[in-house]
C-alpha positions as CSV (number, residue, x, y, z in Angstrom):
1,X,183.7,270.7,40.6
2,X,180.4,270.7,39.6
3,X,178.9,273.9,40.8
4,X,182.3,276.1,39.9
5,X,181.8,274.4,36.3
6,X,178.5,275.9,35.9
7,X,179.7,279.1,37.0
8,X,182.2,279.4,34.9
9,X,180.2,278.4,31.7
10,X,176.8,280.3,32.6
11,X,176.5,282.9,30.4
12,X,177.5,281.1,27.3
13,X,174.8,278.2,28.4
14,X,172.1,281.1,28.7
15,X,172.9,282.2,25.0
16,X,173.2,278.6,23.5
17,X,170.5,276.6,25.0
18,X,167.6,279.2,24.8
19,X,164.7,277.8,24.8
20,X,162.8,275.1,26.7
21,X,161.8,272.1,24.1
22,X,162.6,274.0,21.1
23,X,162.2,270.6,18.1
24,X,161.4,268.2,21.2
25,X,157.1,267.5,21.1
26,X,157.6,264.5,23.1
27,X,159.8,266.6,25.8
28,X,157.1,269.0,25.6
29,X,154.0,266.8,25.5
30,X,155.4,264.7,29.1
31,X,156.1,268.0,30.8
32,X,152.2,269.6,29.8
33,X,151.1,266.2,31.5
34,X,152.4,267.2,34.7
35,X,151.7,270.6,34.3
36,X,147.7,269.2,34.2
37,X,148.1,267.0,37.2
38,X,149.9,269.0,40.0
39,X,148.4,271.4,42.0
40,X,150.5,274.1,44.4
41,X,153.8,275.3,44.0
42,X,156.2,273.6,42.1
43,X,159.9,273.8,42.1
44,X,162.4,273.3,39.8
45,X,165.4,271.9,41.4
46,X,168.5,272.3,39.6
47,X,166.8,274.7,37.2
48,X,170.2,276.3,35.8
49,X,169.4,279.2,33.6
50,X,166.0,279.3,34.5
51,X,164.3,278.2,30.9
52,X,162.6,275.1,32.0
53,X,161.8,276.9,35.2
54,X,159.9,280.0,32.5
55,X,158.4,276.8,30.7
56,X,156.6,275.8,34.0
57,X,155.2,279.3,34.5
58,X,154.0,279.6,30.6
59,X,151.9,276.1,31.8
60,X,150.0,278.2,34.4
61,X,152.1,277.0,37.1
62,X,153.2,278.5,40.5
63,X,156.8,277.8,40.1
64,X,160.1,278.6,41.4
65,X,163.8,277.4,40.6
66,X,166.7,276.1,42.8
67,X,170.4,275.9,42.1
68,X,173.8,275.1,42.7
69,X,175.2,277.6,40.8
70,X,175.4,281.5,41.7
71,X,176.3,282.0,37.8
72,X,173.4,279.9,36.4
73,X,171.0,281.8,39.2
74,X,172.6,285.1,37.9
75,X,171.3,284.4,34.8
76,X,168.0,283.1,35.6
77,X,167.4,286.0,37.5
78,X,168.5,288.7,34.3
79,X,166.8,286.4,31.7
80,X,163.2,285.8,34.2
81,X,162.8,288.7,36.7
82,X,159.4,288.1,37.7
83,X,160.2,284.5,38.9
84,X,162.0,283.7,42.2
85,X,165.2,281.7,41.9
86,X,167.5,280.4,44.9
87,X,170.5,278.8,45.9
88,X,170.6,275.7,47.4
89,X,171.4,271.8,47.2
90,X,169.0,269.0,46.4
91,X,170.6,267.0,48.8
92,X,169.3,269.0,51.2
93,X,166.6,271.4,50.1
94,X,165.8,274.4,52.5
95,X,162.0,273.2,52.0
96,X,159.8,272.6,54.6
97,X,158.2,268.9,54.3
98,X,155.1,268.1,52.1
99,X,155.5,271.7,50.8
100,X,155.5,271.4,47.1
101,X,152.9,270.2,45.1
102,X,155.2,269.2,42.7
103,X,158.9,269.2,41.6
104,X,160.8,268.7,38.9
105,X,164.1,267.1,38.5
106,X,165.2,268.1,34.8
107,X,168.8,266.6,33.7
108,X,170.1,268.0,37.3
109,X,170.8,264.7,38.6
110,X,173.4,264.1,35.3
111,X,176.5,264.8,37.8
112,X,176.0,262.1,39.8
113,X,175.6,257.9,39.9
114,X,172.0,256.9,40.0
115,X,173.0,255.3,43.2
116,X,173.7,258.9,44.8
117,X,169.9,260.7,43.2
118,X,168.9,262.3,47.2
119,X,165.0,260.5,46.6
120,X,164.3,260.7,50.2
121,X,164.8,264.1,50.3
122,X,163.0,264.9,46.8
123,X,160.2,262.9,48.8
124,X,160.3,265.1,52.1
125,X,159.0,268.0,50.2
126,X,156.7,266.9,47.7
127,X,153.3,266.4,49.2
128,X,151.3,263.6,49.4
129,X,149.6,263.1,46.3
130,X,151.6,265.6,44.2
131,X,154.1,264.5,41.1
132,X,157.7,265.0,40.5
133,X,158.6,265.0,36.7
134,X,162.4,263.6,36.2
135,X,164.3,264.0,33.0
136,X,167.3,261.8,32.5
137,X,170.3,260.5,29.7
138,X,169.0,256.8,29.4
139,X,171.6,254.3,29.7
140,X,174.1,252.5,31.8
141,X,177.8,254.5,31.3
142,X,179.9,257.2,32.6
143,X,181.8,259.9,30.7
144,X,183.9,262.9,31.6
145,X,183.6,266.7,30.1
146,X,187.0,268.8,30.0
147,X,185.3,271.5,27.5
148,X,181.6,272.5,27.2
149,X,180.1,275.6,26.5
150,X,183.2,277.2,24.8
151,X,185.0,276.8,28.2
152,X,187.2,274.3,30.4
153,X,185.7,272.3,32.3
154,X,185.4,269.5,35.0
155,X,182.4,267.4,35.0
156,X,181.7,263.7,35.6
157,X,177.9,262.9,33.1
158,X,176.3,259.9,33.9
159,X,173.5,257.8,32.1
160,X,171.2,256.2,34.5
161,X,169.2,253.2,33.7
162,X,165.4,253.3,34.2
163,X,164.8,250.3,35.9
164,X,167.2,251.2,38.7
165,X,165.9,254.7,38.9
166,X,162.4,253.2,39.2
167,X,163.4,251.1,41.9
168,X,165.5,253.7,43.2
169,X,162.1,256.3,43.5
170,X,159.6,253.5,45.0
171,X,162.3,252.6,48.1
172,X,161.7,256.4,48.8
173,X,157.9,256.3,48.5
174,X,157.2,257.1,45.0
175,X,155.4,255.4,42.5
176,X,156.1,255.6,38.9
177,X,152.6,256.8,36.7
178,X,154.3,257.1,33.6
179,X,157.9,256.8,31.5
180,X,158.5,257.7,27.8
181,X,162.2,256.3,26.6
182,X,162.9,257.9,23.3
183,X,165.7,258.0,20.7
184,X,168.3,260.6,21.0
185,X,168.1,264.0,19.0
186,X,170.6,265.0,16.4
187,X,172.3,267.1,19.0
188,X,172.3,264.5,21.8
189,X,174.4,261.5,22.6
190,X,172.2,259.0,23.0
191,X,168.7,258.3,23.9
192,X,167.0,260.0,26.6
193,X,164.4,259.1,29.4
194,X,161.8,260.7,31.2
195,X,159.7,260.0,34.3
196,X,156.4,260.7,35.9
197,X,156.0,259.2,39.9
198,X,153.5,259.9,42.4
199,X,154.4,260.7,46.0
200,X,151.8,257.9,47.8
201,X,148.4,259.3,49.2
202,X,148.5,257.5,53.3
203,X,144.5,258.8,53.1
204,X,144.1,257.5,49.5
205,X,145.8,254.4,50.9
206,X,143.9,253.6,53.7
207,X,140.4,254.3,52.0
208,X,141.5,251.7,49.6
């Protein structure tokens, strides 16, 4: 449902939601923080359109974007030519292990219960030491989208709770280094949450 959802609305999305953090500072100001800290390639999972995925690259990163979608990659791939976008399934990323330096996770996980977020596998390919940046709508319901994006629609959006992402992220082998929780924006539905965690260092660790 999801992924034939996103195909079906991906040109309209490209056109309405243009830019990365247009009116959002605090959006903007988390994801430069991140941008400082990680070193190697990064990868956008669920990057959709590709606009987050351009951010990245503006930030002097070496980044590339994975998707569900073939429509939303389409797109990517008109709107950002000289960035590589591919298909594929954070559930089970075609990523070798400890081969990102970072990742990040930007509203893609919306679709599904916190419950259900694949951390072990998000873990598998960051390397130790590098960051993964997770964007989120803060809260503790579930709603359901027939229209979006001047189309029809079938699409289960879920708010997940930071506590029980936290949690969640550490059982994996994360650790959280930062969180902002802010209030929502006058085109949002309610407040939003964002996350900075740490894959663990075993060297760091054992030197401590």
């Amino acid at each position: 449902m999801t992924r034939a959802s996103y195909d079906i609305v991906a040109a309209s999305y490209a056109q309405l939601i243009p830019d990365a953090h247009d009116g959002r500072p605090l959006d903007a100001a988390f994801m430069r923080a991140f941008a400082e800290l990680t070193d190697g390639p990064v990868g956008d999972i669920g990057c959709g359109t590709g606009r987050i995925t351009q951010h990245l690259h503006e930030l002097g990163l070496d980044v590339f974007g994975v998707d569900l979608s073939d429509g939303m990659l389409d797109q990517a791939r008109k709107l950002y030519p000289h960035l590589t976008f591919t298909q594929g399934d954070m559930t089970g990323l075609d990523l070798a292990d400890d081969s990102l330096g970072g990742a990040v996770v930007w509203y893609s996980t919306v679709h599904m219960p916190a419950s259900e977020v694949p951390w072990r596998e998000l873990h598998r390919v960051v390397k130790p030491g590098g960051y993964l940046l997770h964007a989120f709508k803060l809260g503790d319901r579930k709603g359901h989208l027939t229209h979006a994006y001047g189309h029809d629609v079938d699409l289960h959006v879920h708010w997940h709770d930071v506590d029980e992402i936290v949690t969640n992220a550490t059982e994996a082998g994360f650790n959280e280094v930062a969180r902002l929780q802010r209030q929502k924006g006058v085109d949002e539905g309610g407040p939003q949450g964002f996350l900075l965690m740490g894959k663990r260092n075993p060297a760091a660790g054992s030197a401590s």
